[in-house]
N, C-alpha and C positions, 0 to 999 in steps of 0.2 A: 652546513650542519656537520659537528663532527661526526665519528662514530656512535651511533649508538646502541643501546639494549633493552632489552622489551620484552616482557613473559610474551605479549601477544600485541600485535601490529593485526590493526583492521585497515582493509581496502575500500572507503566509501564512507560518506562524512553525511550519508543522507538520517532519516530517522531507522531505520533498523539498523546501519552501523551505530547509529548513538546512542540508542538503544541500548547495544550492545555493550558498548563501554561503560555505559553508565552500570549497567550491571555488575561488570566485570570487578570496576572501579570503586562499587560497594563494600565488595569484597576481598579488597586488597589486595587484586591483580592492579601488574603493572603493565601501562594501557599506552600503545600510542596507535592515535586516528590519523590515518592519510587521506584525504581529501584533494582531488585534481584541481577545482574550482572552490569555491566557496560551498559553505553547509546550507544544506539544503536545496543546491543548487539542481538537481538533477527534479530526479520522478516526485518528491517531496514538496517540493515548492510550486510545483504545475499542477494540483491537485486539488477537491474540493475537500472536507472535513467531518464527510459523515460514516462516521462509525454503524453500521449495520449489519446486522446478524441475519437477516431476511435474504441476504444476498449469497449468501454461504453454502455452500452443497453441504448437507447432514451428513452426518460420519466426522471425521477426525478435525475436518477443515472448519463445521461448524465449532465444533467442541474446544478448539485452538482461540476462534473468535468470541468465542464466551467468556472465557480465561482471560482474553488478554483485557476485555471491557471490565472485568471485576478490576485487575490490577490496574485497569488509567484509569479508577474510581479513585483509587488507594493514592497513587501517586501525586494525585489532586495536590494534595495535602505534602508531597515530597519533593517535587522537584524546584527549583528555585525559579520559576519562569511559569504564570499561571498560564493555563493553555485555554482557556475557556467551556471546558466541558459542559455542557447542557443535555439535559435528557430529556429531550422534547417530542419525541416518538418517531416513527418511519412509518411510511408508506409506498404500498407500492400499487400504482392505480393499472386498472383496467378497462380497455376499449373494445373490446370484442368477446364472442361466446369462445372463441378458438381461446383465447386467453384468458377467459371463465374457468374452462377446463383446466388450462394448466396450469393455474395459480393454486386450484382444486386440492390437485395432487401436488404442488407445493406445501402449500400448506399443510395435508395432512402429513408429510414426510419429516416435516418440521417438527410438527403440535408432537408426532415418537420420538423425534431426538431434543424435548424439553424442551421447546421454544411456546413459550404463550402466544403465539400469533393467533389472530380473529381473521374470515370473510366478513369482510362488511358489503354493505349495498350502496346503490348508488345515493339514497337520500342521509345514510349514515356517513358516508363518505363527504358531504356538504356541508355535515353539519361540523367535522372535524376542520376540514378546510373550506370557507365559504366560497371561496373566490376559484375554486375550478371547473372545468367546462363541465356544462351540464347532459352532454353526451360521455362522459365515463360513467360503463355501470355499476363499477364497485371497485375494492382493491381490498389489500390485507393490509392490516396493522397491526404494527406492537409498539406498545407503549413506553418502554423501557429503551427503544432505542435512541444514539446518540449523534453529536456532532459537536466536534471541538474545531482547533486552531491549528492545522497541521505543523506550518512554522514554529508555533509557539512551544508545541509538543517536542520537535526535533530539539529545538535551541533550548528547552528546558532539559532534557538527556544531556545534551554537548556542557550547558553551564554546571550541571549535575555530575557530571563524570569529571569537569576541569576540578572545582571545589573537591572530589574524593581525589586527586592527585593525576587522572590520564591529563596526555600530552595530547593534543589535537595539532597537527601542522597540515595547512591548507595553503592552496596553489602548489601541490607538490603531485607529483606521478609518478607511479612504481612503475619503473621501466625493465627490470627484471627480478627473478627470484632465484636464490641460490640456493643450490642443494646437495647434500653428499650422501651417494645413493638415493634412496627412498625417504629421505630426513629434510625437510626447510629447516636452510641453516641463517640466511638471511636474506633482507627485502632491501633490495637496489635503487632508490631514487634518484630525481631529477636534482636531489639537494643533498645526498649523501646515503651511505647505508646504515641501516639496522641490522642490528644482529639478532634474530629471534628462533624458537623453534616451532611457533605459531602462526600465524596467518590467516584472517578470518575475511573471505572474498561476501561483501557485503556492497560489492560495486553497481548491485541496480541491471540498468542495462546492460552495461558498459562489465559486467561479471564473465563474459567469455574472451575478452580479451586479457583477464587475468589468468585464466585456467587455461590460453594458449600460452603461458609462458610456462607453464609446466606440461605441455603438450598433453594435457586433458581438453576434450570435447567438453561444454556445458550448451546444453541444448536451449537458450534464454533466446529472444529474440526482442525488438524494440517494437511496442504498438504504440502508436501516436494516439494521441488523445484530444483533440481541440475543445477549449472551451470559453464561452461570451461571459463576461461581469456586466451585469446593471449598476445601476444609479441606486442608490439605498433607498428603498422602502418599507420600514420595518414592520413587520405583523401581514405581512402578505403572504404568508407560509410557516407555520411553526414546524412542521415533521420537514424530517428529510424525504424527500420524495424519487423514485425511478417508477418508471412504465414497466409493464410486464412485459413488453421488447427487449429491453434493457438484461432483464433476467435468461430469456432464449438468449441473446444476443453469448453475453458473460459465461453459460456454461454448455456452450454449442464452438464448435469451432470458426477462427476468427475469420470473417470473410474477406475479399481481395475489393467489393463495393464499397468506396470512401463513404454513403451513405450510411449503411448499416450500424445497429451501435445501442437503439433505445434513448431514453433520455435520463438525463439525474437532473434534478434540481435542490439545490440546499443555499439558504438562507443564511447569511453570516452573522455573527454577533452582531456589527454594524449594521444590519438591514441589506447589502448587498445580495444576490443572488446570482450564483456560481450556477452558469444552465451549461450542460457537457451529454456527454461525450462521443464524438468520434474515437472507431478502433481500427487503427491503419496500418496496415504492413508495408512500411513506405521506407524501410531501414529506418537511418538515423536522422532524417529529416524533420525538424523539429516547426519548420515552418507553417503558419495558419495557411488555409485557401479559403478561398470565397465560397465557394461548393461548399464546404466543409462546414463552414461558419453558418452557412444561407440555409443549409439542411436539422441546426442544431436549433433556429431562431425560429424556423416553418416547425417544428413539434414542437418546442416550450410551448408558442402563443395557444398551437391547438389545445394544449392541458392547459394552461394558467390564460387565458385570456386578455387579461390585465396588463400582461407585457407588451401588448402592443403600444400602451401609452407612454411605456418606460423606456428611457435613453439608454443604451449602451454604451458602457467608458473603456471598453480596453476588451481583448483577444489573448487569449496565449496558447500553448500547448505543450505537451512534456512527454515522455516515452516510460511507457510502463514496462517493466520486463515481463514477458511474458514466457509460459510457457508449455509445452503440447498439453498439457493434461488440468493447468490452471491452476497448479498448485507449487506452491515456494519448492527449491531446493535447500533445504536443511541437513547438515550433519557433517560427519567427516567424510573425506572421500579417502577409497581404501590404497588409492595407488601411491597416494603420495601421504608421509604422515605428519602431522600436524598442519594440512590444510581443511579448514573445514569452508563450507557454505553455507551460506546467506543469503539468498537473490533470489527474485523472481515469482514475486509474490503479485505483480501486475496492481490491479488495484484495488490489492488488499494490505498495501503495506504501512497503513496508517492504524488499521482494525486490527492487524498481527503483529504492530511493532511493539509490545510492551510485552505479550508473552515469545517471541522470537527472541529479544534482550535476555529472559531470565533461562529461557533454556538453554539457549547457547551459550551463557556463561555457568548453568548448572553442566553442561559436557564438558567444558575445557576445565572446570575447577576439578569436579567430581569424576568425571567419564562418564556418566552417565548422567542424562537431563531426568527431571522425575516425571513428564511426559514424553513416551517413545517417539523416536523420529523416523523409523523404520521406513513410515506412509511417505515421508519427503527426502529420501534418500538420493542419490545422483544414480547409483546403483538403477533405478527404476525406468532407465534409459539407455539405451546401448552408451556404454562411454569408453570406447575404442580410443586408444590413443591418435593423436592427429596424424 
């Protein structure tokens, strides 16, 4: 590659880098995506497809996830690659009185920061989905919620940003970044350099090994996820579904037990069902285990029953970035200028990838996004040079 020039060079070719560009690329920035592997390859492609708002701590994080589900309504109709959107509702079912209680005070935290969510009961909850164990005694829904194609989502941003003019080059690694004083002057790869005064670390996991090259700390770490595909049987689940473990699990600190975790189940356009997740602090080990696998299929069968009859065709797992407080790093970082952030959204970056794309390209065009990012700051973290 010869040299090149670039208003803005993004680090990560997953859906909130394309995201990204796609926005950027809107608007008549000029865009190039670097990608290590192929798109989608990382936390993007190892992930199930449900868009849900029930999962979201209220305050800025929920309000972020509302936003971004109006605009992948709009988008529907925009991006060149249909993603399969469906609004088939969420559920989050409950087994116990302890998780009576706190679904209680979920809900009601919710129903003040504008979410319609319902308790329903257990015979209410049957009637929505027949086929669950008839030991859960209730759960919450809402009906408005979604589930798309995460692939399809990603690669309709990536075909969406090439058609407005960004450059996407993959199998490439940024191997250093140039800078004169406090200024990114350009991006060093395995295939040549860019000259830019931008930088959008949008790398996922794989985000603090970018911000070691500018000897910035970024506090992101890799959670493992494992999760089982069935054999397609369609209509065996319309909502998305998690356990009210799943929700303690998500907005509690991540445990060091491979066990721990909750369950999600969701239902593919195809009929498949995506049963997950393990949350694993195991570094970069992307490996399935047997434990791992054998503890995700022992709580499916206990909520959906019906799986025991059902084949399983495949295993995979992916690394969510994670991070101490469970919330993205957004914005620019003050040490170095024109790097900003993007990462570490765990697994929410499917539900925040459309409003993450439009802010972060309202900061770099405007300087200012027209929702504050204040809340997802790197600032909100000791970030001590290395």
């Amino acid at each position: 590659m010869a040299l090149k020039n670039a208003d803005v060079v993004i680090a990560g070719g997953g859906v909130i880098g394309s995201a990204i560009a796609y926005f950027l690329a809107l608007n008549g920035v000029e865009v190039v995506l670097l990608e290590k592997e192929g798109i989608g390859s990382g936390s993007s492609g190892a992930c199930d497809g449900a868009v849900l708002m029930q999962s979201k701590k209220p305050g800025i994080h929920l309000k972020m996830a509302m936003e971004s589900h109006k605009l992948l309504e709009e988008l529907q109709d925009q991006l060149p690659v249909p993603f399969e959107l469906e609004k088939n509702g969420g559920l989050i079912v409950i087994e116990t009185e302890d998780e009576r209680k706190l679904m209680e005070q979920h809900v009601k935290t919710q129903r003040e920061a504008g979410l319609d969510v319902e308790l329903i009961d257990g015979q209410q909850l049957r009637t929505l989905s027949p086929h669950l164990s008839p030991h859960l005694l209730g759960g919450t829904y809402l009906s408005s919620e979604s589930k798309i194609n995460p692939m399809s989502l990603t690669l309709g941003f990536i075909r969406g940003a090439m058609q407005l003019g960004a450059d996407i080059i993959t199998g490439t690694r940024v191997l250093d970044i140039k800078t004169n004083g406090d200024q990114i002057v350009s991006v060093q790869t395995d295939n040549g350099e860019i000259e830019t005064h931008t930088l959008v670390n949008a790398a996922g996991a794989n985000a603090p090994g970018i911000g070691h090259m500018l000897n910035i700390d970024i506090p992101i770490r890799p959670k493992r996820g494992q999760l089982l595909v069935t054999e397609a049987r369609p209509g065996l689940l319309k909502p998305c579904l998690l356990t009210a473990s799943y929700i303690a699990a998500k907005h509690n600190s991540p445990s060091k037990n491979k066990n721990s975790g909750g369950l999600s189940i969701d239902q593919t356009h195809n009929g498949n069902l995506l049963l997950g997740s393990t949350r694993e602090l195991v570094g970069y080990d992307k490996r399935n285990t047997a434990d791992g696998l054998k503890q995700i299929a022992s709580r499916a069968v206990r909520i959906l029953p019906g799986l025991k009859e059902m084949m399983l065709i495949r295993a995979f797992a992916g690394l969510r970035p994670y991070t101490p407080d469970g919330l993205p790093i957004l914005g620019k970082v003050e040490k170095m200028k024109g790097f900003i952030m993007a990462a570490g959204h765990e697994g929410d970056g499917i539900a925040l990838s459309a409003i993450t794309g439009k802010l972060i390209s309202e900061l770099i065009i405007n300087g200012e996004p027209t929702v504050s990012l204040e809340n997802f700051n790197l600032n909100r973290f000791s970030t001590d040079l290395i």
